[in-house]
C-alpha positions as CSV (number, residue, x, y, z in Angstrom):
1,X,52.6,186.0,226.4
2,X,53.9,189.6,227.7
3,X,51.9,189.6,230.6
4,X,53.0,186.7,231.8
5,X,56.8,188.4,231.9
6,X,55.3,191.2,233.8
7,X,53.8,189.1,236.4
8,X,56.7,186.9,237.0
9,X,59.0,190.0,237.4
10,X,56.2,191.5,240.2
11,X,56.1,188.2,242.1
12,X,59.8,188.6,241.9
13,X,60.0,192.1,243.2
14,X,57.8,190.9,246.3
15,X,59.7,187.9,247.0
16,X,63.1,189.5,248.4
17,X,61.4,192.3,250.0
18,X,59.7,189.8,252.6
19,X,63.6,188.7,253.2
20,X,64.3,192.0,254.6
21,X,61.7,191.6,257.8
22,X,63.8,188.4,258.7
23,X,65.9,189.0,261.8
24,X,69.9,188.8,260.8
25,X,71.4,185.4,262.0
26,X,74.8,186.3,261.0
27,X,75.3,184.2,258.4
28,X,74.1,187.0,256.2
29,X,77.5,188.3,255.2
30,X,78.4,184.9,253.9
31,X,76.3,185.3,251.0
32,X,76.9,184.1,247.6
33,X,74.8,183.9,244.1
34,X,74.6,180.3,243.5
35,X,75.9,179.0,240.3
36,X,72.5,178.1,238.4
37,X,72.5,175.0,236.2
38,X,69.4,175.5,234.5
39,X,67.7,172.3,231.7
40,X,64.9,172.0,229.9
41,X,62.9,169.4,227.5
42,X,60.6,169.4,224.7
43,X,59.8,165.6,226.0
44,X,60.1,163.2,222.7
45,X,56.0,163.5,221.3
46,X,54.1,160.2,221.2
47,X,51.2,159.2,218.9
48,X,48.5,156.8,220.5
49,X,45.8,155.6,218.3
50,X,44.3,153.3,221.1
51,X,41.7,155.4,222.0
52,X,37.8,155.4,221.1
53,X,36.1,158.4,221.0
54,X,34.5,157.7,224.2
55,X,37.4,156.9,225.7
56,X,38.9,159.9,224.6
57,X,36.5,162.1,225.7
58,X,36.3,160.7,229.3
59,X,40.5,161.5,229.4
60,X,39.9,165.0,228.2
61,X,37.4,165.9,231.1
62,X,40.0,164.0,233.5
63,X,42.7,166.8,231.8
64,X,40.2,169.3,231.8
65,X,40.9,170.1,228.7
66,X,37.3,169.4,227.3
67,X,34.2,171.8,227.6
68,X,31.3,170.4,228.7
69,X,29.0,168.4,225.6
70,X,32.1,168.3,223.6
71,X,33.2,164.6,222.6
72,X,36.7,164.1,221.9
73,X,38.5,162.4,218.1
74,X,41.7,163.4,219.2
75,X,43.2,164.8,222.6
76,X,47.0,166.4,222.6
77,X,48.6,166.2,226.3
78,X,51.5,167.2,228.0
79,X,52.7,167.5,231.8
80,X,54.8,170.3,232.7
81,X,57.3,169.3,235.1
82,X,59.7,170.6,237.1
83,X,62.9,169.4,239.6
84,X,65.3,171.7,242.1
85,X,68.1,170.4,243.8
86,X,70.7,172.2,246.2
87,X,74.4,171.4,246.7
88,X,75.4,173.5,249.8
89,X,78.2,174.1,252.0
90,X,79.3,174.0,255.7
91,X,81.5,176.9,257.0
92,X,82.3,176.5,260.9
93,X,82.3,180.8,261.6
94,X,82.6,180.2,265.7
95,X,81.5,177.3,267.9
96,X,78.2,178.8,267.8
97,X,77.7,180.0,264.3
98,X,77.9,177.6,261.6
99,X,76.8,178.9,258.2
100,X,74.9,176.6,255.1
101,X,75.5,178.3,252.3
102,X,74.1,177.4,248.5
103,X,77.0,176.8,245.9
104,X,75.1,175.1,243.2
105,X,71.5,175.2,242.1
106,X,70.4,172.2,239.7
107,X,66.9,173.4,238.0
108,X,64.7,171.9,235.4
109,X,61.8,172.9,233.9
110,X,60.2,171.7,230.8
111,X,57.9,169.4,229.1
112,X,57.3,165.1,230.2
113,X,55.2,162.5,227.6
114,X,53.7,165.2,225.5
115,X,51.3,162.8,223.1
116,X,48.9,163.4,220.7
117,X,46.0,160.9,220.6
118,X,43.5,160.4,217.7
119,X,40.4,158.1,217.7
120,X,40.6,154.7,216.6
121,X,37.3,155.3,215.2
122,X,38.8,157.9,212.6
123,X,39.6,156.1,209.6
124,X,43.0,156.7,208.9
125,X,44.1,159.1,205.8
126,X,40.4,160.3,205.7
127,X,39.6,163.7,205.5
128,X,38.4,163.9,209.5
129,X,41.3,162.0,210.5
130,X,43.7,164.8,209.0
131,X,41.8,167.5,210.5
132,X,42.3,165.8,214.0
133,X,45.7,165.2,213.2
134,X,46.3,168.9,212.3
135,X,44.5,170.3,215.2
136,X,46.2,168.3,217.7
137,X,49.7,168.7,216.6
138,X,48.9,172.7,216.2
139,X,48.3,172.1,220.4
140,X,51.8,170.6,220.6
141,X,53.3,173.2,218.5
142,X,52.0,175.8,220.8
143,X,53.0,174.0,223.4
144,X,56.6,174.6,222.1
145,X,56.2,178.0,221.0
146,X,54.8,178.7,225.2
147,X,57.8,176.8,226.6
148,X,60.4,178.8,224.0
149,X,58.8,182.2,224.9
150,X,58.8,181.1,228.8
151,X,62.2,179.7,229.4
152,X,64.6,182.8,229.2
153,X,62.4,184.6,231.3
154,X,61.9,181.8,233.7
155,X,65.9,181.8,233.8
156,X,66.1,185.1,234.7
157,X,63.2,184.9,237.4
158,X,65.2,181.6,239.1
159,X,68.2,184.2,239.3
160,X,66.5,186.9,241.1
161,X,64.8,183.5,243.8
162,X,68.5,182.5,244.4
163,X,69.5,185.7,245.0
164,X,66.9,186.6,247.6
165,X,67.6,183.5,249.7
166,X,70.1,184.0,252.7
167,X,72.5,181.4,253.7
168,X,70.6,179.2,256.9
169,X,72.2,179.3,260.2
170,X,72.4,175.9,262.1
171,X,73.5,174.9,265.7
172,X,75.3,171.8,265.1
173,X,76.9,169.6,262.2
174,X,74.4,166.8,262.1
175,X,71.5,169.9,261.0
176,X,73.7,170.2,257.7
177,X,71.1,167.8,255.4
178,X,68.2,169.7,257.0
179,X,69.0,172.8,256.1
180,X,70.2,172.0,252.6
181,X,66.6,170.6,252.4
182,X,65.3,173.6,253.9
183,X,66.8,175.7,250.8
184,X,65.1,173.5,248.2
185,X,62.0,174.4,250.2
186,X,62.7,177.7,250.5
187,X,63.3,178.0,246.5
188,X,60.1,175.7,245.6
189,X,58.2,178.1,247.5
190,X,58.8,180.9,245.2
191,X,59.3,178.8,242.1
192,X,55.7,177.0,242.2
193,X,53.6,180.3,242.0
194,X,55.6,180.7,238.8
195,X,55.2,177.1,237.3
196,X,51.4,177.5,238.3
197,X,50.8,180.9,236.4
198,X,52.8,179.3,233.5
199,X,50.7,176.7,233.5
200,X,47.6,178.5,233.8
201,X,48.5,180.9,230.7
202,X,49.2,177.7,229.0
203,X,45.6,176.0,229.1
204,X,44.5,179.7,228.4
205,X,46.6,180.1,224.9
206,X,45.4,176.4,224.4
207,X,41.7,177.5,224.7
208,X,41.9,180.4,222.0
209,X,42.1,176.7,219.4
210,X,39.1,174.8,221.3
211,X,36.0,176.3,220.7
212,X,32.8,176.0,218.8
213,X,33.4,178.4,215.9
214,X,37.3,176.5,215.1
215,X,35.3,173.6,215.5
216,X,32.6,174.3,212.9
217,X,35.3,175.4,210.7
218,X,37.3,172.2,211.1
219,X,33.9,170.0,210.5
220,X,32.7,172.5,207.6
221,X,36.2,172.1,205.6
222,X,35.8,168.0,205.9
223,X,31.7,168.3,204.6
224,X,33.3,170.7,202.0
225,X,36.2,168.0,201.1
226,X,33.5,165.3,200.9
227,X,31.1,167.6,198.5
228,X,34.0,168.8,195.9
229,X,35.0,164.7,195.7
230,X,32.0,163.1,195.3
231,X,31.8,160.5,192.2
């Protein structure tokens, strides 16, 4: 997970430095850091034994989640999700200047219906149905572990965003809601390259548990259990 740091801290370096090509509107001096009100969520885990295999392996390849001749006993999901929201002010400087300037930046960035999903064709308590079980619940928990690593440095990296915006100059009153609109924009813009990358990492980490040899492992322990109990 270190490189991920690194990159968010370059896309953060490159982010201000565009700023300073921006003619000066003379709002500039005006500028405050935001107070940041930052939240997060594991999301409460669901278990969903509805599924067939079939059908579970159809939702997989929809997630993309699923390599290609794989079939799918169990499945865990989750949807990263994020939400910004601006409370701004109006400062009348002169008839012709009037300044909107962030005071408060809500931010949220976690997890939504993270679920685990295990094949109503498993019998349940068998030997197979654990091993699904315990693979898909070690997804969630790195799942967790990502979002635990990621959020202090994802605080840090929505600091340096605030900081790089400057307040927007308007020409009349009634542009107030516009241009409070054209912060959260602003911020998004530099925010969603991060959530992407974090993202990305994420199905990346996730991989390093599906593959062919952890599979043969997971099916060899089960033919092993099934030897070792026979009657």
């Amino acid at each position: 997970m270190k490189k991920l740091f690194f990159i968010l801290t370059f896309l953060l370096v490159l982010s201000p430095a565009r700023q300073v090509l921006s003619a000066p509107t003379g709002c500039e001096r005006y500028k405050t850091q935001p107070e940041l009100r930052f939240s997060t969520s594991y999301g409460k885990l669901k278990y969903d034994n509805s599924y067939s295999q079939r059908q579970l392996t159809v939702l997989g390849e929809k997630y993309g989640i699923l390599e290609q001749g794989l079939f799918a006993s169990g499945l865990a999901t989750v949807n990263v999700s994020y939400q910004l929201s601006v409370k701004a002010v109006r400062k009348q400087v002169s008839d012709s200047l009037i300044c909107v300037i962030p005071k408060v930046v809500d931010v949220y960035i976690g997890y939504q219906s993270p679920t685990i999903y295990i094949s109503k064709d498993l019998v349940k308590d068998s030997c197979e149905y654990n091993v699904v079980l315990r693979h898909e619940q070690t997804h969630q928990q790195i799942n967790t572990a990502a979002l635990e690593y990621f959020i202090p440095q994802l605080q840090n990296a929505v600091r340096s965003i605030l900081n790089s915006e400057e307040p927007i100059r308007i020409k009349k009153a009634d542009d107030f809601d516009a241009a409070t609109e054209q912060l959260v924009n602003n911020y998004t813009a530099k925010l969603e390259p991060l959530i992407n990358y974090f993202k990305t990492e994420l199905i990346k980490e996730q991989g390093k548990l599906d593959n062919y040899q952890n599979y043969k492992l997971e099916d060899d322990l089960c033919k092993y259990y099934h030897r070792t109990h026979q009657y």
